[in-house]
N, C-alpha and C positions, 0 to 999 in steps of 0.2 A: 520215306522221302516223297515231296509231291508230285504226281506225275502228270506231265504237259506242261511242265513250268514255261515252255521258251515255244516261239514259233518258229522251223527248220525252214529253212529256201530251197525251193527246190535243185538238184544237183542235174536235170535233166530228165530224157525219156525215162521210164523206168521204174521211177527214182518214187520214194515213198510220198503221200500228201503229206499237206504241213500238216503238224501238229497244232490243234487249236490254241489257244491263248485262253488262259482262266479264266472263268466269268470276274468280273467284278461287282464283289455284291456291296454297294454303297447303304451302309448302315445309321441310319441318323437314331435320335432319341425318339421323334417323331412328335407329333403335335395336330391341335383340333383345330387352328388356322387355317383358314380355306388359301389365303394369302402363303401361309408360310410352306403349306403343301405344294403349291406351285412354282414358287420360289426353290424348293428342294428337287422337284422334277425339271425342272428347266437346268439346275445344275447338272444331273445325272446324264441330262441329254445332252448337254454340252460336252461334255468328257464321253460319253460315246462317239458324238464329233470329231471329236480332237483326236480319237484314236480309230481310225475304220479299224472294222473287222471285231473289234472287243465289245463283246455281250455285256451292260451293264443291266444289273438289278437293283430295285429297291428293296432292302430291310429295315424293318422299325429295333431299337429294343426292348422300347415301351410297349407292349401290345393293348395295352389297355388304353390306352391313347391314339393306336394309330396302327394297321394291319398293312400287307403281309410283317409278322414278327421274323427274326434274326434264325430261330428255332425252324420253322414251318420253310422257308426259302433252302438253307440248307439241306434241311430232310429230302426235301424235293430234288435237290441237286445229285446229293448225295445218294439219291435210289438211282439216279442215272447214270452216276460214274463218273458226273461233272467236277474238273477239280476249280476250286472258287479262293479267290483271294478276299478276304472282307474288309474295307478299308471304313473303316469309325469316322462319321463324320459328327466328330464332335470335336471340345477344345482343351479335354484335359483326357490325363488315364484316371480318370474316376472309379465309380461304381460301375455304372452301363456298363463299360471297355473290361473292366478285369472281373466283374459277375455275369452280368449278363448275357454280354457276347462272348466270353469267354467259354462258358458253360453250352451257348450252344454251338460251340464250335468241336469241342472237346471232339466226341464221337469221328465226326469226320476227318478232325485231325489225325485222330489215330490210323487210319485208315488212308493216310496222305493223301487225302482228297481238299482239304482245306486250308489256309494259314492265314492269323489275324495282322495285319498290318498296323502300323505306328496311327494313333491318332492325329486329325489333321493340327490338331494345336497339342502342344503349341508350338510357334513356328513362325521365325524371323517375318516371312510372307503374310501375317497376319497382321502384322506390326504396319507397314504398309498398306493394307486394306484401311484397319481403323486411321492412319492420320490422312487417309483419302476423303474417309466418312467425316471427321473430325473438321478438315476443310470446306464439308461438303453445306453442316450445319452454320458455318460462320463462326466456329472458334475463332478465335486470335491469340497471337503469342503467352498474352500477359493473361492470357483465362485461367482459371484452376480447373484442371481436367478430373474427372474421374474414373478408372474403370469400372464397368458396371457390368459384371457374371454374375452366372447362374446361384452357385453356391455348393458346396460339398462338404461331409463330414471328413473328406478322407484329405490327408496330411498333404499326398502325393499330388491329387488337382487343385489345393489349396496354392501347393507351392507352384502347378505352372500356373495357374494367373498372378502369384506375386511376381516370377520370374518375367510375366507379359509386363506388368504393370512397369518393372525395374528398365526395361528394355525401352518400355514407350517413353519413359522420362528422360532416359538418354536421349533418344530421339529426338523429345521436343525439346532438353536444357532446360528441363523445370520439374517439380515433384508432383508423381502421377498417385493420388489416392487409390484404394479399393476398395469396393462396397459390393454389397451383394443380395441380390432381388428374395433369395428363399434363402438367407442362412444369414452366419454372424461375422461379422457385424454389419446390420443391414445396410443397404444402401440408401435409406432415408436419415440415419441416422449421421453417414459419414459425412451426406452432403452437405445435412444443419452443420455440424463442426466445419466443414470446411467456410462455410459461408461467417461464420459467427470467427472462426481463424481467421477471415481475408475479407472482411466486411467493405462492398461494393463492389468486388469484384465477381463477375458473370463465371457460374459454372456452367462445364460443359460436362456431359455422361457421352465417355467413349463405350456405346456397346458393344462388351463381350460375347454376344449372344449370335448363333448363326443366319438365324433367322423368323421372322415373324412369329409371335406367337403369343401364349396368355403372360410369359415373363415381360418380355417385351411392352407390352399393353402395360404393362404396372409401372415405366419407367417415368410416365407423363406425369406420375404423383411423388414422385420422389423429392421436386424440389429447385431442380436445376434449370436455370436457361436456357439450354441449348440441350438438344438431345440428339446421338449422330444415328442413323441407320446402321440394321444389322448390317452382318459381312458379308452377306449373300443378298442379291447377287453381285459380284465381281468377277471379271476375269482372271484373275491371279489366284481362283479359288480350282480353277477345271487345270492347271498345270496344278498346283500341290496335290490334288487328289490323285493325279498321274501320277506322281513322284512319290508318292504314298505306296501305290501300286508298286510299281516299279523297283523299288525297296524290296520289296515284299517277296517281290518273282526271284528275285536273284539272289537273295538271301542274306 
């Protein structure tokens, strides 16, 4: 079991200190974006903000892309007796979330020093971001939207961006396509079909994407009219990684 999950109030003279609070180690995939590197540290600090007293860290779990890795932050914690919550700041349970971070968790978990939190997508709260962004670009009602993620072989984050996609269409009363920047079926491909389906009407690419980066940068060729900014930054992003957290500590 993990121990220091909670912080105790003090009872008076006497009376033991509080018990720290878990680090929070904000885990992203991580990226060679000088832009999206900022945009991800500005989040972090925000949610240190919004929580005095809570240690938050950066983790990558791409290390080849982007240092300190998921592995190397743990170790680190974990020679200290730090007990750390790791909260995925990514938009599905992918690969990353169940291989990468999961494996460098492992040891520490054992050790009730660790535990992975829910990734931040997907998540009703997201749904709102993108039709913030969606308004942001000059969509309009009668546009054919699309979503535009990352991409995954795995069954499980294929299905939450269809679940996002099903959700954003409710939303807006109209059918939200999905395409996807590194996988199938591409996102240059959906958006000819949508256009060549709905000939003169303006698309729009709802980014699925957290924030800034070389995905990102490929979305200007894809096709579409309007293209809305990543999710980050927003404020509705520093509460759900709370609530992420927060999940996590209490079981």
């Amino acid at each position: 079991m993990m121990r220091a999950m909670v912080r105790h109030e003090s009872a008076g003279a006497g009376s033991a200190p509080p018990v720290p609070l878990p680090v929070l180690v904000a885990c992203a995939h991580g990226t060679g974006s000088p832009t999206g590197r900022r945009v991800l540290a500005q989040l972090r600090l925000d949610v240190a903000a919004a929580r005095p007293g809570l240690r938050v860290l950066a983790a990558h779990a791409d290390v080849e892309v982007q240092r300190p890795g998921i592995a190397r932050v743990l170790g680190r914690l974990g020679a200290e007796g730090v007990p750390s919550i790791v909260v995925p700041l990514l938009l599905s349970s992918g690969y990353h979330v169940e291989e990468d971070i999961g494996r460098a968790v492992a040891d520490a978990a054992a050790r009730g020093l660790a535990r992975v939190a829910r990734a931040i997508g997907p998540d009703e709260v997201l749904l709102d971001i993108l039709l913030d962004r969606l308004a942001e670009c000059g969509t309009e009602p009668g546009d054919a939207v699309v979503l535009a993620a990352a991409g995954s072989r795995r069954p499980g984050a294929r299905g939450d961006v269809e679940w996002t996609a099903q959700l954003l269409a409710r939303r807006r009363g109209a059918p939200v396509d999905v395409g996807y920047v590194a996988g199938r079926p591409s996102l240059t491909a959906v958006v000819a079909e949508v256009r060549a389906r709905r000939p003169g009407v303006p698309v729009a690419l709802a980014t699925y994407l957290l924030a800034p980066s070389v995905l990102v940068d490929r979305l200007a060729s894809a096709g579409a009219q309007r293209i809305a900014r990543p999710l980050a930054p927003h404020q509705l992003l520093t509460g759900l990684v709370l609530d992420r957290y927060d999940e996590a500590v209490h079981g």
